[in-house]
C-alpha positions as a LaTeX table, in Angstrom:
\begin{tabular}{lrrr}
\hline
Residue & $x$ (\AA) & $y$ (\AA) & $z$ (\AA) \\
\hline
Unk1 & $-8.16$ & 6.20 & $-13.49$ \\
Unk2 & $-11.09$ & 8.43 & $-13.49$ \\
Unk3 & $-10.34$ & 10.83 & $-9.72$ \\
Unk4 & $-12.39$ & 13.85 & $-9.79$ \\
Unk5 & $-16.30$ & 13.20 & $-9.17$ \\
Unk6 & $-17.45$ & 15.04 & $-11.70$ \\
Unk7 & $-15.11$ & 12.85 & $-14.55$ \\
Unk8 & $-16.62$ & 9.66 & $-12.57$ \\
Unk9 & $-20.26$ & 10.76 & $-13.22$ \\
Unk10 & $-19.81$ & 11.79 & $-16.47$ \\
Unk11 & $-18.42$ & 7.66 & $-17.45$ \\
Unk12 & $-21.51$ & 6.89 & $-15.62$ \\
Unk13 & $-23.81$ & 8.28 & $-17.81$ \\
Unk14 & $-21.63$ & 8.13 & $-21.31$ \\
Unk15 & $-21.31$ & 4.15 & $-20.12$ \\
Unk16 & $-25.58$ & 3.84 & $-19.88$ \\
Unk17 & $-26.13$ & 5.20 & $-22.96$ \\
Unk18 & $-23.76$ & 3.14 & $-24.93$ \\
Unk19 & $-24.83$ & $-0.10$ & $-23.36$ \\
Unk20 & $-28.40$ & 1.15 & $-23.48$ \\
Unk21 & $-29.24$ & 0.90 & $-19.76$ \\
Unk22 & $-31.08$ & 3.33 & $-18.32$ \\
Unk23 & $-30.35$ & 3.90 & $-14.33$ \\
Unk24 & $-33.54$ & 5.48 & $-12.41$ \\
Unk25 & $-32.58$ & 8.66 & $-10.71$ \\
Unk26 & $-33.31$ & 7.41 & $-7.56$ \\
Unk27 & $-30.13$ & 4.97 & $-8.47$ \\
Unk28 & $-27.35$ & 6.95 & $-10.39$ \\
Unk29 & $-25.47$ & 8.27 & $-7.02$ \\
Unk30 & $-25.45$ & 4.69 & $-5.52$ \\
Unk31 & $-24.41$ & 3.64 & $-8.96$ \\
Unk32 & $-21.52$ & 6.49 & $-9.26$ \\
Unk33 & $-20.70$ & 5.61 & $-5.39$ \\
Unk34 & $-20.30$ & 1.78 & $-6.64$ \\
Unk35 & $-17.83$ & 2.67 & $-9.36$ \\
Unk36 & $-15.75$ & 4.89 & $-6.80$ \\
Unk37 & $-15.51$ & 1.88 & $-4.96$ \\
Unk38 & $-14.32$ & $-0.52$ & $-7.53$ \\
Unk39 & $-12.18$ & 2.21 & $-8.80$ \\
Unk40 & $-10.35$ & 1.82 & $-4.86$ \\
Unk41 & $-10.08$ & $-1.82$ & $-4.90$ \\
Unk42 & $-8.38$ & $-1.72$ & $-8.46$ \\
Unk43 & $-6.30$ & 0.90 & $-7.70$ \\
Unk44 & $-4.81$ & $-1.62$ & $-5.23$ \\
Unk45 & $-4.16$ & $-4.42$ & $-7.66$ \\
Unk46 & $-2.92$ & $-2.67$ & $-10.13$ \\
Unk47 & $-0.51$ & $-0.64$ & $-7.63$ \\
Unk48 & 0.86 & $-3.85$ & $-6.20$ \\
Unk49 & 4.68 & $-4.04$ & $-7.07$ \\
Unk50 & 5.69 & $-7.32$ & $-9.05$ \\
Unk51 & 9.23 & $-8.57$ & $-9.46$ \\
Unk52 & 10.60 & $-7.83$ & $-13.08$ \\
Unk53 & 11.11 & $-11.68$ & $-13.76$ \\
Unk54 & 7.61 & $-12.83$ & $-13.22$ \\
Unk55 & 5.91 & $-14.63$ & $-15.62$ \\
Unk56 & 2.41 & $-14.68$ & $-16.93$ \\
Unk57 & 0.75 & $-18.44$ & $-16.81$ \\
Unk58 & $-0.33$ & $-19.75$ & $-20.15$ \\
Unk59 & $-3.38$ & $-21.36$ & $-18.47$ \\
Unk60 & $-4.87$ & $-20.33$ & $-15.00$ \\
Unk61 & $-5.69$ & $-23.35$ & $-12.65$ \\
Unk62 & $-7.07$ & $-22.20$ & $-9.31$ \\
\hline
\end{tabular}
């Protein structure tokens, strides 16, 4: 996971370039600030401790 600020900014802009979307100025920090955000709320999925005998489902049904 991207931590420092800096690293976080940079995938920012390399990630708008390759998808060819610019973001306004007036945008980019809300857009970095978004990213640091979803970056907190995965860090808690993918932190969350599963037994070592579960098993993935062959076909999701909510």
């Amino acid at each position: 996971m991207l931590e420092p600020e800096q690293d976080l900014s940079a995938f920012v802009d390399q990630a708008a370039m390759l998808i060819g979307l610019p973001i306004p100025a007036e945008y980019r920090q809300e857009v970095i600030d978004n990213f640091e955000r979803i970056g907190a709320i995965a860090q808690l999925v993918t932190e969350f401790p599963l037994p070592e005998d579960t098993e993935i489902a062959p076909i999701f049904e909510p």
